[in-house]
N, CA, C, O and CB atoms as a CASP TS submission, in Angstrom:
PFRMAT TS
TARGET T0000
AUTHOR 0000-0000-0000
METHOD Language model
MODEL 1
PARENT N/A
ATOM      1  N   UNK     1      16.175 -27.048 -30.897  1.00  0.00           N
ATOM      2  CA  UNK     1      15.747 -26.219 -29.808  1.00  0.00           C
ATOM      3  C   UNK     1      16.679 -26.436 -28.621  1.00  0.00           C
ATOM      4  O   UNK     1      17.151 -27.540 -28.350  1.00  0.00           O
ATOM      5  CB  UNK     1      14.289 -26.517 -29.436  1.00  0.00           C
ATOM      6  N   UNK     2      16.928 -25.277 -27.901  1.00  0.00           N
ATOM      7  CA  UNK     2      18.210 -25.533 -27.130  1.00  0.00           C
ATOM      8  C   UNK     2      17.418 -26.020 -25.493  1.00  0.00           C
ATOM      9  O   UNK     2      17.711 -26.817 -24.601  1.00  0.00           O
ATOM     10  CB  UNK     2      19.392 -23.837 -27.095  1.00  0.00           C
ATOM     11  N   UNK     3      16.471 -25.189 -25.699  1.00  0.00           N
ATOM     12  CA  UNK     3      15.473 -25.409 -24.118  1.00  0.00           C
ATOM     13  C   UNK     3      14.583 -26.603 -24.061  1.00  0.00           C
ATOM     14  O   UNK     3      13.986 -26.455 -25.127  1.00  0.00           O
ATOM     15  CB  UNK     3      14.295 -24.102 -23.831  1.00  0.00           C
ATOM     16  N   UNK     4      14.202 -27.450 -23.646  1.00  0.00           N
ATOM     17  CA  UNK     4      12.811 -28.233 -23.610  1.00  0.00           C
ATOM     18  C   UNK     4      11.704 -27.854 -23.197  1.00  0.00           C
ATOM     19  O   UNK     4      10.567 -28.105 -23.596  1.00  0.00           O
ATOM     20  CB  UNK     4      12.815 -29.193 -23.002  1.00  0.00           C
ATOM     21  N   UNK     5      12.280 -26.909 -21.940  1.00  0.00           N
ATOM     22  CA  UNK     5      11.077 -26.807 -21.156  1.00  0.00           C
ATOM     23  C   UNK     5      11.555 -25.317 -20.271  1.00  0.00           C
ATOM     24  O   UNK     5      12.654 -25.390 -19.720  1.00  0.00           O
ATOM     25  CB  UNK     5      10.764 -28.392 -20.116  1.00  0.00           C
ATOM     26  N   UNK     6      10.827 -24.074 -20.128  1.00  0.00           N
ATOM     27  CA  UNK     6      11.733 -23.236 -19.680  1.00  0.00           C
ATOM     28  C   UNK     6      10.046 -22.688 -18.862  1.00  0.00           C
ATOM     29  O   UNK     6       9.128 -22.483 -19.655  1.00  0.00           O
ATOM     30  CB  UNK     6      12.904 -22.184 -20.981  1.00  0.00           C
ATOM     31  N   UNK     7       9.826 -22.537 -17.716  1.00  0.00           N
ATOM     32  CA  UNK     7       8.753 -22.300 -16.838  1.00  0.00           C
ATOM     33  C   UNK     7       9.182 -21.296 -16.073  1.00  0.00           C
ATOM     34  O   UNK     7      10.189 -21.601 -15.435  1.00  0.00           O
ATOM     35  CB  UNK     7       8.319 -23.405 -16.067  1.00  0.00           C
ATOM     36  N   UNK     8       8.656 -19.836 -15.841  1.00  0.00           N
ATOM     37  CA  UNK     8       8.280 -18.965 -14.480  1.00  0.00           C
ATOM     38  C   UNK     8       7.600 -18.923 -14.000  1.00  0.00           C
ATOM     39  O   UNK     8       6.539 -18.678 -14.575  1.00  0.00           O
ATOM     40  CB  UNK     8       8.224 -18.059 -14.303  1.00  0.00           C
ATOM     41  N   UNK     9       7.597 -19.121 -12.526  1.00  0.00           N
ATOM     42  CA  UNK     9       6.610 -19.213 -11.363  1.00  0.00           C
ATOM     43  C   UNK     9       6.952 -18.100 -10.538  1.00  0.00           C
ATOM     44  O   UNK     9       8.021 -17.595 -10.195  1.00  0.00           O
ATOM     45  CB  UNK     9       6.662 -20.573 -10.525  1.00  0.00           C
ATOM     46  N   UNK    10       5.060 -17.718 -10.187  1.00  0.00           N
ATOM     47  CA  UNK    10       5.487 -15.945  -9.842  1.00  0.00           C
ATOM     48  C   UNK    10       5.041 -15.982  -8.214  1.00  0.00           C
ATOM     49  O   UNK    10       4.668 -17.044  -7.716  1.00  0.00           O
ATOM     50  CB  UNK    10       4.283 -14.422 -10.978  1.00  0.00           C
ATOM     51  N   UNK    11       5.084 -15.166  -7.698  1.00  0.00           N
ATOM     52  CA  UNK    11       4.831 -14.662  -5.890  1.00  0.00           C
ATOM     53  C   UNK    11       3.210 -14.205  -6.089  1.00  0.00           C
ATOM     54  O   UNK    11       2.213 -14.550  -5.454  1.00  0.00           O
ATOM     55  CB  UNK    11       6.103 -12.887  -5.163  1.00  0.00           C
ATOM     56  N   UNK    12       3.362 -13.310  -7.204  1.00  0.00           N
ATOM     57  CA  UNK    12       1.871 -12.675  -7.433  1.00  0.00           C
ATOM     58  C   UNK    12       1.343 -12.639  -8.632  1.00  0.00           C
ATOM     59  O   UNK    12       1.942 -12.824  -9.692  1.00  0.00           O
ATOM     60  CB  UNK    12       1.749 -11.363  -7.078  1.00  0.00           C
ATOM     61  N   UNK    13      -0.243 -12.302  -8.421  1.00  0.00           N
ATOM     62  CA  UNK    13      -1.121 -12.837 -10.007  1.00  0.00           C
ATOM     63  C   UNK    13      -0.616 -11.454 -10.791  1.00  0.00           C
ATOM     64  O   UNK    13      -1.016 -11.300 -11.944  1.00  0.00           O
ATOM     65  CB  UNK    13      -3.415 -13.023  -9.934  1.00  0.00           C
ATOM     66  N   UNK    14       0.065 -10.661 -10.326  1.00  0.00           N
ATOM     67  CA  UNK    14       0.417  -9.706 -12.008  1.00  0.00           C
ATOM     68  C   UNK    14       1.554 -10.170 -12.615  1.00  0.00           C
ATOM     69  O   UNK    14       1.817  -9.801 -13.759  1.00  0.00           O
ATOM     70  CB  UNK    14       0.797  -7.922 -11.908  1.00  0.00           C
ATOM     71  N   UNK    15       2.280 -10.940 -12.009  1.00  0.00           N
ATOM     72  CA  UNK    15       3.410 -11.700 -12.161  1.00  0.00           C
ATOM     73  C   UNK    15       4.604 -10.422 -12.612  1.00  0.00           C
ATOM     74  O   UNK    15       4.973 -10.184 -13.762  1.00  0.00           O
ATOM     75  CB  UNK    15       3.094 -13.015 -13.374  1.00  0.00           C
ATOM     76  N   UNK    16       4.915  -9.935 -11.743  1.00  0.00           N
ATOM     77  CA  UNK    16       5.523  -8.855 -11.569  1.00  0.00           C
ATOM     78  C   UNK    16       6.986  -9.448 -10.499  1.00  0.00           C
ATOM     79  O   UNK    16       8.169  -9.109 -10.466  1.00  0.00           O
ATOM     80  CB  UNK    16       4.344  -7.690 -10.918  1.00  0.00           C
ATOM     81  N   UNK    17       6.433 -10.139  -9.971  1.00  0.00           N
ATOM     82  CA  UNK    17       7.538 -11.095  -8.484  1.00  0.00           C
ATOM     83  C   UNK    17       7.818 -12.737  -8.995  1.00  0.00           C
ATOM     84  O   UNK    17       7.100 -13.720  -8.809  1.00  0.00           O
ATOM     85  CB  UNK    17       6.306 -11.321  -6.461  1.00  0.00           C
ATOM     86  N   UNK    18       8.933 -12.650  -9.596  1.00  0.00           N
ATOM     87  CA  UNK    18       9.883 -14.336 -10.009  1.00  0.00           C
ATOM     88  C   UNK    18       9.975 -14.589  -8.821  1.00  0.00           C
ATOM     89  O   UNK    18      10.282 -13.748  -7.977  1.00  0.00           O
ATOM     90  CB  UNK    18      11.600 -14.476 -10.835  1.00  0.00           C
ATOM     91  N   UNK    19       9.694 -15.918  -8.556  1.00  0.00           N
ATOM     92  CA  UNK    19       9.760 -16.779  -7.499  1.00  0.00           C
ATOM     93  C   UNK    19      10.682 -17.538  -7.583  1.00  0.00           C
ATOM     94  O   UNK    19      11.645 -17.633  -6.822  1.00  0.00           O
ATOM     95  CB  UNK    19       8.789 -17.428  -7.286  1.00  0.00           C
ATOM     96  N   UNK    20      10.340 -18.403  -8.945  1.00  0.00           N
ATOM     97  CA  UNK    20      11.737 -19.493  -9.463  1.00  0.00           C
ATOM     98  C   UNK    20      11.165 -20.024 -10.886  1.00  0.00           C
ATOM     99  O   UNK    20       9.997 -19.959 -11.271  1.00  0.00           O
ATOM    100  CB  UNK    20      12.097 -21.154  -8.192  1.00  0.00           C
ATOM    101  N   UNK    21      12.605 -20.724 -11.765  1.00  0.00           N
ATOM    102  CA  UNK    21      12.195 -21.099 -13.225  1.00  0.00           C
ATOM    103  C   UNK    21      12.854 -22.254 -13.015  1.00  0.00           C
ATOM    104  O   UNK    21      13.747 -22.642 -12.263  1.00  0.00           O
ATOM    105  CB  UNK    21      12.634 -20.177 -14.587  1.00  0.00           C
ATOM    106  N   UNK    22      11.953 -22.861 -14.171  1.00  0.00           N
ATOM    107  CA  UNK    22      12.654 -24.356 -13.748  1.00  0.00           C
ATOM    108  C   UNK    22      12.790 -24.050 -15.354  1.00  0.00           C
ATOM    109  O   UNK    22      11.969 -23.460 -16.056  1.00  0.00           O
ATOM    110  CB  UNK    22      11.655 -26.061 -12.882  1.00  0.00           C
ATOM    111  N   UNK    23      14.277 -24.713 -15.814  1.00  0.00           N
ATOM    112  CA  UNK    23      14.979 -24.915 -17.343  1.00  0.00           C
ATOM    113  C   UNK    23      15.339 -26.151 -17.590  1.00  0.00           C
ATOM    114  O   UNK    23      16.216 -26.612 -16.860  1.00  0.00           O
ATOM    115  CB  UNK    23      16.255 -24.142 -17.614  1.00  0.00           C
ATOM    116  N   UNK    24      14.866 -26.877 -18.493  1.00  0.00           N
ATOM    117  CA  UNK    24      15.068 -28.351 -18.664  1.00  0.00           C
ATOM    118  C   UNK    24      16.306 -27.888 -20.307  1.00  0.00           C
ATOM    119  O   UNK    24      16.107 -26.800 -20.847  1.00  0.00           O
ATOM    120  CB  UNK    24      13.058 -29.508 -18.991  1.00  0.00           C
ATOM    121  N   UNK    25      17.103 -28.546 -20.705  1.00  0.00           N
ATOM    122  CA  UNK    25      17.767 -28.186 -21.227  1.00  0.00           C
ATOM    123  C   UNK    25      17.986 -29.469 -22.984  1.00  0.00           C
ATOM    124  O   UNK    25      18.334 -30.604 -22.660  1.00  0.00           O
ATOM    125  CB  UNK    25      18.784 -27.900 -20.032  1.00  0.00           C
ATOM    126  N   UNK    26      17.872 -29.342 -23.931  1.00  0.00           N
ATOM    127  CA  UNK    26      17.965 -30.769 -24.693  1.00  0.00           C
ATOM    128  C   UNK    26      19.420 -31.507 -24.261  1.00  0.00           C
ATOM    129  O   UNK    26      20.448 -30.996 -23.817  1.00  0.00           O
ATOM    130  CB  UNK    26      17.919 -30.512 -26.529  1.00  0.00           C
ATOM    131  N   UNK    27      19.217 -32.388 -24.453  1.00  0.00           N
ATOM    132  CA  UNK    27      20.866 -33.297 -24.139  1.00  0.00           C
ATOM    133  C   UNK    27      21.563 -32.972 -25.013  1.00  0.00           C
ATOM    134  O   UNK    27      22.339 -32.105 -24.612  1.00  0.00           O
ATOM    135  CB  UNK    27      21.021 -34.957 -24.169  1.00  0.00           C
ATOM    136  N   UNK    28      21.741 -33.278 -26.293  1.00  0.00           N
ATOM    137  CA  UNK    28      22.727 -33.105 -27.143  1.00  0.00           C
ATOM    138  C   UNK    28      23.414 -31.387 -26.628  1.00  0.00           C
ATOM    139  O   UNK    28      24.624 -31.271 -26.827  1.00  0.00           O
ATOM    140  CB  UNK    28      22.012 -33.299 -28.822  1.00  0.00           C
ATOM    141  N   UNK    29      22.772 -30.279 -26.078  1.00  0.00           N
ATOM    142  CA  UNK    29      23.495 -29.267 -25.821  1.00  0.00           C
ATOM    143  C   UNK    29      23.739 -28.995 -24.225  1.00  0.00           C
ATOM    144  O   UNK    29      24.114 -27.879 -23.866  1.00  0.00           O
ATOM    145  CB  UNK    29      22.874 -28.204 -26.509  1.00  0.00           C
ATOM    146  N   UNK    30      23.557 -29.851 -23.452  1.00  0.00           N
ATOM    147  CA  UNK    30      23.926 -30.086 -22.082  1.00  0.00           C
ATOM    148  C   UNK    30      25.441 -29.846 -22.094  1.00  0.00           C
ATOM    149  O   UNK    30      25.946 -29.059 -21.293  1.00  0.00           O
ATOM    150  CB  UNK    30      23.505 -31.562 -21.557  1.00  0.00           C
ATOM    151  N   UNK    31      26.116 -30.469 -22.929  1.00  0.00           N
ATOM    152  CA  UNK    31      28.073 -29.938 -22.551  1.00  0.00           C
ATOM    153  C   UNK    31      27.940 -28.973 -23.399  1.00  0.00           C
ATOM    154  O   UNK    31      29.020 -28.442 -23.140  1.00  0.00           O
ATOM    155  CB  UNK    31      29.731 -31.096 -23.020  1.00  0.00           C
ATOM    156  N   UNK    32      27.430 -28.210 -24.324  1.00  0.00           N
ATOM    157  CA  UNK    32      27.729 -26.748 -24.527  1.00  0.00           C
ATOM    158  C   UNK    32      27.302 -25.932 -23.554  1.00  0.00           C
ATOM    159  O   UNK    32      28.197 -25.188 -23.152  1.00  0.00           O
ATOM    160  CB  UNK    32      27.205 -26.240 -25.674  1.00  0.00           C
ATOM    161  N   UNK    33      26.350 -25.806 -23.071  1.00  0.00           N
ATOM    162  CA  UNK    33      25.622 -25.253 -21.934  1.00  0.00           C
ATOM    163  C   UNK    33      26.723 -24.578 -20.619  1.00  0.00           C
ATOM    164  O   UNK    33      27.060 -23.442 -20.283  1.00  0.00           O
ATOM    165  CB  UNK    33      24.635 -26.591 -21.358  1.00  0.00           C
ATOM    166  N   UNK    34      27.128 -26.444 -19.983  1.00  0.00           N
ATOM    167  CA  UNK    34      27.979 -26.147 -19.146  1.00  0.00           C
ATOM    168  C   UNK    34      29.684 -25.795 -19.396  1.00  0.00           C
ATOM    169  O   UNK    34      30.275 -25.250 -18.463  1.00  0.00           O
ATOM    170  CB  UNK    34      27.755 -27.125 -18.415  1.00  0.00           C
ATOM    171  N   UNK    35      30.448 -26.119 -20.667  1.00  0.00           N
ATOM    172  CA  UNK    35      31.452 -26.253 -20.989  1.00  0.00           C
ATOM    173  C   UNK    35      31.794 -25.249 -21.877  1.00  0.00           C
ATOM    174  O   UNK    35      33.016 -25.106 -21.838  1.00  0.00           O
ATOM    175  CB  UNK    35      31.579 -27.328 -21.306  1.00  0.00           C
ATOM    176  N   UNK    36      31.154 -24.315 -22.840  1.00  0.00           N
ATOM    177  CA  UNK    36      31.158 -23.521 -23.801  1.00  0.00           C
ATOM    178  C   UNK    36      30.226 -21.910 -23.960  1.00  0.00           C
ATOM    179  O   UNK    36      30.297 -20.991 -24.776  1.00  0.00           O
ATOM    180  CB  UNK    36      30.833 -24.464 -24.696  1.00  0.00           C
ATOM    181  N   UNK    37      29.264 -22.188 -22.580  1.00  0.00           N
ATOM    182  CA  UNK    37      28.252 -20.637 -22.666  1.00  0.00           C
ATOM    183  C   UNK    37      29.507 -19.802 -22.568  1.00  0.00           C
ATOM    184  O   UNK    37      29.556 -19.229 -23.656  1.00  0.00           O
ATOM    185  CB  UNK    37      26.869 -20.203 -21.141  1.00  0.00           C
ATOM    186  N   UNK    38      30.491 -19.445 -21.885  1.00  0.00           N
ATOM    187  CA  UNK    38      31.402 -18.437 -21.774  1.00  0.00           C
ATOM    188  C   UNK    38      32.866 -17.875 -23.200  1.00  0.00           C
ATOM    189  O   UNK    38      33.781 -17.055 -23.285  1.00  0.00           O
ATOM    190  CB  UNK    38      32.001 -19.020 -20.378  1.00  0.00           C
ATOM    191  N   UNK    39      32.196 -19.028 -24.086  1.00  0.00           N
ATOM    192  CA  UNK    39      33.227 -18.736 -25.263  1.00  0.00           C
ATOM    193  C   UNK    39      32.678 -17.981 -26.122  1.00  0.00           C
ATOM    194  O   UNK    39      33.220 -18.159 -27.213  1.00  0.00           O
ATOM    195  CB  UNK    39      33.738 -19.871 -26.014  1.00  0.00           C
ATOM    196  N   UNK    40      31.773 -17.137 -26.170  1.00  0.00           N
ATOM    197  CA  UNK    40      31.235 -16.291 -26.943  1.00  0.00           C
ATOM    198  C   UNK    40      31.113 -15.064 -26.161  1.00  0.00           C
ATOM    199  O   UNK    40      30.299 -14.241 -26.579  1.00  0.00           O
ATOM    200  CB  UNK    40      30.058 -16.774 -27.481  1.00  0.00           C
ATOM    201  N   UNK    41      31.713 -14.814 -25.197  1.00  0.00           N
ATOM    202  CA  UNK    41      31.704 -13.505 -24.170  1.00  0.00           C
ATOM    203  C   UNK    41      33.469 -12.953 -24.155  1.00  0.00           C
ATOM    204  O   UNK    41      34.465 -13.613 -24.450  1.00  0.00           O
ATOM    205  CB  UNK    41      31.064 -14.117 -22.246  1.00  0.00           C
ATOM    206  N   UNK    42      33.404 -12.006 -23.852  1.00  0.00           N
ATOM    207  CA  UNK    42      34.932 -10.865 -23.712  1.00  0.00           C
ATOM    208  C   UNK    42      34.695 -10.659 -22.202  1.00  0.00           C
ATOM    209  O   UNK    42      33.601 -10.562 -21.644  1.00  0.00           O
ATOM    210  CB  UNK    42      34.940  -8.964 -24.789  1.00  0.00           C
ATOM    211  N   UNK    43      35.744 -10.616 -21.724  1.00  0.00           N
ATOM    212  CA  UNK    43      36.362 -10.473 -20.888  1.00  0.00           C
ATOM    213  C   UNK    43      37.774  -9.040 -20.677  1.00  0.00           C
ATOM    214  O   UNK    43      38.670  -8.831 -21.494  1.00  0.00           O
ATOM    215  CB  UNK    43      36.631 -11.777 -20.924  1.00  0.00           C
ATOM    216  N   UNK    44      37.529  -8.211 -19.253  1.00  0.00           N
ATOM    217  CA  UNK    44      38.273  -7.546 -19.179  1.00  0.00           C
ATOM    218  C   UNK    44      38.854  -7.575 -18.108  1.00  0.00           C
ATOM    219  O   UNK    44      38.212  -7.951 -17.127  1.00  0.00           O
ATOM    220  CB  UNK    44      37.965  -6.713 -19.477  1.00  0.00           C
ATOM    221  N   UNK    45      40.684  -7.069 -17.913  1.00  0.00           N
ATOM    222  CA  UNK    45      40.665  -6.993 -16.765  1.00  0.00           C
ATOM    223  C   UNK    45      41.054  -5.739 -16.300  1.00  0.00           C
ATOM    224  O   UNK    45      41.546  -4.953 -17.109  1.00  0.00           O
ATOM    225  CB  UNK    45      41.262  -7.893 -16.334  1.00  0.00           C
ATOM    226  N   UNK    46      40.899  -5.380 -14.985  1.00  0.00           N
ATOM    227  CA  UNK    46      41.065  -3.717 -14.358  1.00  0.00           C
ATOM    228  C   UNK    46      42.243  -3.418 -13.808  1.00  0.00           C
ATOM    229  O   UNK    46      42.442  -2.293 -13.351  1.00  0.00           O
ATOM    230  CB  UNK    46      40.099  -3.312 -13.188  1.00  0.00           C
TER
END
């Protein structure tokens, strides 16, 4: 599992308004996370 813990907290009870998420992340994928999310994306330039 890549997440541990992935929480939204809302402004209002229809929960329609994100306030903030808190993402706890497993360790073993903490340096893919920060070092590797962008190697599976394309890139262009204009």
């Amino acid at each position: 599992m890549f997440f541990k813990r992935f929480r939204i907290n809302y402004n209002d009870t229809k929960k329609t308004r994100v306030k903030s998420m808190e993402i706890q992340v497993n360790m073993p994928y903490f340096g893919y996370f920060l070092n590797f999310l962008n190697a599976n994306f394309t890139s262009s330039s204009f």
